[in-house]
N, C-alpha and C positions, 0 to 999 in steps of 0.2 A: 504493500500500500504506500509505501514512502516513495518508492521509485516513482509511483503512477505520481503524487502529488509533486515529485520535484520536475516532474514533465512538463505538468500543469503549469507551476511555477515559470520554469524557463520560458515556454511559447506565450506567457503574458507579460514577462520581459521582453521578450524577443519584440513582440506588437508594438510595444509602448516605444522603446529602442527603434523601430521601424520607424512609428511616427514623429517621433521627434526629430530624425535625422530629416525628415521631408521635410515638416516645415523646416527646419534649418536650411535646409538645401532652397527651399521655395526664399527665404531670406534674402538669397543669394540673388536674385531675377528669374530663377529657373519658376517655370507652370507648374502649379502642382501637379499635374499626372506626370510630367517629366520626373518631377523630385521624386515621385511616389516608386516612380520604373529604376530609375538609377536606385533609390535607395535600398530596393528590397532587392535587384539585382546584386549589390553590393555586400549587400546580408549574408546572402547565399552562395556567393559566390559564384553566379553565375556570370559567362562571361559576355560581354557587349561591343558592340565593333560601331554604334550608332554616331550620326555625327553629334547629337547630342552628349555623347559618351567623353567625344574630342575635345568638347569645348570646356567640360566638369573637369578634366583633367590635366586641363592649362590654366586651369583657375586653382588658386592657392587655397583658398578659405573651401572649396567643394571637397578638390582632393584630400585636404585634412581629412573632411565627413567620410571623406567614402574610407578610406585607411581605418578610421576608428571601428567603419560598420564592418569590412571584413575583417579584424580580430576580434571583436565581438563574435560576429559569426560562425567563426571558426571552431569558437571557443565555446558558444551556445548549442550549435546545433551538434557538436562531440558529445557535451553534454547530455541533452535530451536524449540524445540515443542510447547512449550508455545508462540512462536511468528508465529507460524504455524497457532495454534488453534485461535487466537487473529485476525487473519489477516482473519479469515472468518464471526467469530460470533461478533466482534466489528463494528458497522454500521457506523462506520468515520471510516472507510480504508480509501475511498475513493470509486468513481464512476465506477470501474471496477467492472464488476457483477462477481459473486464467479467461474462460467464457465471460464471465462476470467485469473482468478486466478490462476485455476488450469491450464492451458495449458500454462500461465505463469512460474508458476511450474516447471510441467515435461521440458519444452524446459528450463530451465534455470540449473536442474538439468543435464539434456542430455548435453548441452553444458559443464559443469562443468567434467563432468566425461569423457567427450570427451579431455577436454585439459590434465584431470590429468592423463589420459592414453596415453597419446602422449612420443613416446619416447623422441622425440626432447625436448619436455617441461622439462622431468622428466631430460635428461642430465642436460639442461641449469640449473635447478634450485638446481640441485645437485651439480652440479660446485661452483653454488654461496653461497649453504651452506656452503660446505665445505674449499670453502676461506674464510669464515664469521668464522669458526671453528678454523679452522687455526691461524687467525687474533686476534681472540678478545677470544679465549674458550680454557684453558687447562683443558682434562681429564686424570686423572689419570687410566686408561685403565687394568692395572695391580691388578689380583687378587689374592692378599695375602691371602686369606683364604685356597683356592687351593693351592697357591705357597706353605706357609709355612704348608700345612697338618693338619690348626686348625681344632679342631672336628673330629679330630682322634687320639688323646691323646695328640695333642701338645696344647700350649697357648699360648699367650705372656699376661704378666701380668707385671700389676704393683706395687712395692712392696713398701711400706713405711718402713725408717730402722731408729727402735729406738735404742738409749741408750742401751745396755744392749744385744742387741741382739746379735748372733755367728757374723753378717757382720758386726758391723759398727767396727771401726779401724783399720778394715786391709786393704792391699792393693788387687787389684784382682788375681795378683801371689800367694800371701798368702791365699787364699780362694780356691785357683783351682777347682772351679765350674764349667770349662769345666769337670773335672773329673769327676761329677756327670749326666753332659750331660744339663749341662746350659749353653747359651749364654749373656751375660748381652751387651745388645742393646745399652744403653745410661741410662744417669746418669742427673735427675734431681736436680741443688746442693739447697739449703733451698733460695739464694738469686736471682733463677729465671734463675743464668745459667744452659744449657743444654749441657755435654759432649758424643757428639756419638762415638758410635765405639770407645768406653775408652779402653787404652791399660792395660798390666800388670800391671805398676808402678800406674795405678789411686787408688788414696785411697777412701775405702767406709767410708761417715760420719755419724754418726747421723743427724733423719731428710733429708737424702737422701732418693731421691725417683731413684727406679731403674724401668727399662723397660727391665723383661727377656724373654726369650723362653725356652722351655724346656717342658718336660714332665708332665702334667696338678697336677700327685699326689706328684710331685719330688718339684715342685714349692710350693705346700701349706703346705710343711715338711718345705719349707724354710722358710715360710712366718712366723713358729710358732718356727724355731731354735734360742733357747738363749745360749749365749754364755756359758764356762766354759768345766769342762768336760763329761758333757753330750753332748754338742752343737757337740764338737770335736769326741764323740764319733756315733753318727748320722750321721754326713761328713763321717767316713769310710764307714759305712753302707751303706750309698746314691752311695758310690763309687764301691762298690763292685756289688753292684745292676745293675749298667751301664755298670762294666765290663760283667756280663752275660748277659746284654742286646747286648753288641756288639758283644761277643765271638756269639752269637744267631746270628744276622745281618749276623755274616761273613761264618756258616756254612749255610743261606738260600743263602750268594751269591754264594758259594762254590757248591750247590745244583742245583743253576741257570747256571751256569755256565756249571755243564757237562749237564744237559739237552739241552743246547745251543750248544755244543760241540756234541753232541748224534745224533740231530737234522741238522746241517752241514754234518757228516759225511753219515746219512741217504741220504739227499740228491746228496751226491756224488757218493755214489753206488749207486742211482734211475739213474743219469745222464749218469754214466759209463754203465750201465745196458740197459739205450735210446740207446746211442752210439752202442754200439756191436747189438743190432739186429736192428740197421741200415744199422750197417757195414754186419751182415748177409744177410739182403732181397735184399744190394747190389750185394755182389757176387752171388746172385741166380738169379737175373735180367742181 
């Protein structure tokens, strides 16, 4: 009888565990039937090839959910079966003959999957996840891999700046590394303070740690530029490189643009063109 109720037990953890990863997952922008598919997909280990699938697991905050739900899973459904098996071939169950067990069972499964498909249940207990979420859980929902375009030639990296190097003593006016098509995010100084969002006037130190973005090969030029005039001579380089990357950017917007324009105007003569042999098979009627 113990085995049958730690069964019991598990598959209303397992439910609850299922639900909550969904909304969690729904948190995220994902549809609830998507959250509900990846997440019980996830449980169970079953596998998915969906593009839905692709996009949960380029997202930081989903893939956490789904990692958590497969060792769960792993770990629950071992479980239940082992107390499954236990609950028939261990002769201290108790006095319920194995028939008995089994009709035990299914009626206690049938009831379970009766209450977790109840819409009213799944409201109520959705409500109280998500004031539990609300209450006591911040996710950071936001997917900077996506936002910021990493793994498409951008990074953010962190850079250690010694002695010697092109950055340290200048200020970041003096460096004009946006002109290379870097952002410098924040500034770790040697004694643990952090300046974000450092303005022009911030000075790079030695033993500064910075946190940039930019261009994956524009970054590891910097990571190896030392000062002098080499270092100075490479800054132009880097900058000139960014200029034909932009002059490029502004002839594909330039490109985008009259196809957008080409595209409006099409539609205007399909419109005008609707209009007149409306206005035709009216005068003929």
């Amino acid at each position: 009888m113990i085995g049958v109720l730690s069964f019991f037990v598990i598959l209303i953890v397992s439910i609850l565990v299922t639900k909550v990863a969904t909304i969690a997952l729904a948190h995220t922008g994902m549809s609830h039937e998507s959250a509900r598919f990846q997440a019980r997909s996830a449980f169970t280990g079953v596998g998915f090839t969906t593009n839905e699938a692709e996009r949960v697991v380029t997202h930081p905050v989903r893939r956490r959910i789904l990692m958590i739900l497969m060792l769960l899973g792993n770990a629950g459904i071992v479980t239940a079966m082992t107390s499954l098996i236990l609950s028939f071939v261990n002769p201290q169950t108790g006095t319920i003959p194995w028939q008995g067990r089994i009709v035990l069972i299914a009626g206690g499964v049938g009831i379970l999957w009766t209450i977790s498909s109840s819409s009213w249940f799944n409201r109520m207990l959705a409500a109280l996840i998500n004031w539990a979420f609300h209450r006591w859980v911040h996710l950071d929902t936001r997917d900077y891999v996506n936002l910021l375009h990493l793994g498409q030639g951008y990074r953010v990296k962190e850079l250690q700046v010694h002695r010697g190097d092109w950055l340290a003593g200048k200020s970041l006016s003096d460096l004009k590394l946006t002109d290379e098509g870097v952002l410098i995010l924040g500034v770790k100084r040697r004694d643990g303070r952090f300046l974000g969002a450092p303005t022009k006037e911030t000075e790079i130190k030695g033993n500064d740690v910075l946190i940039m973005y930019g261009q994956h090969d524009v970054l590891e030029q910097l990571d190896e530029r030392q000062s002098g005039f080499e270092g100075d001579w490479e800054h132009r380089e880097a900058v000139s490189k960014q200029q034909a990357v932009i002059e490029q950017q502004e002839q594909e917007e330039e490109a985008a643009e009259a196809v957008r324009e080409a595209e409006a105007a099409k539609q205007e003569v399909e419109a005008a063109t609707e209009d007149a042999e409306t206005d035709r098979k009216g005068k003929r009627s």
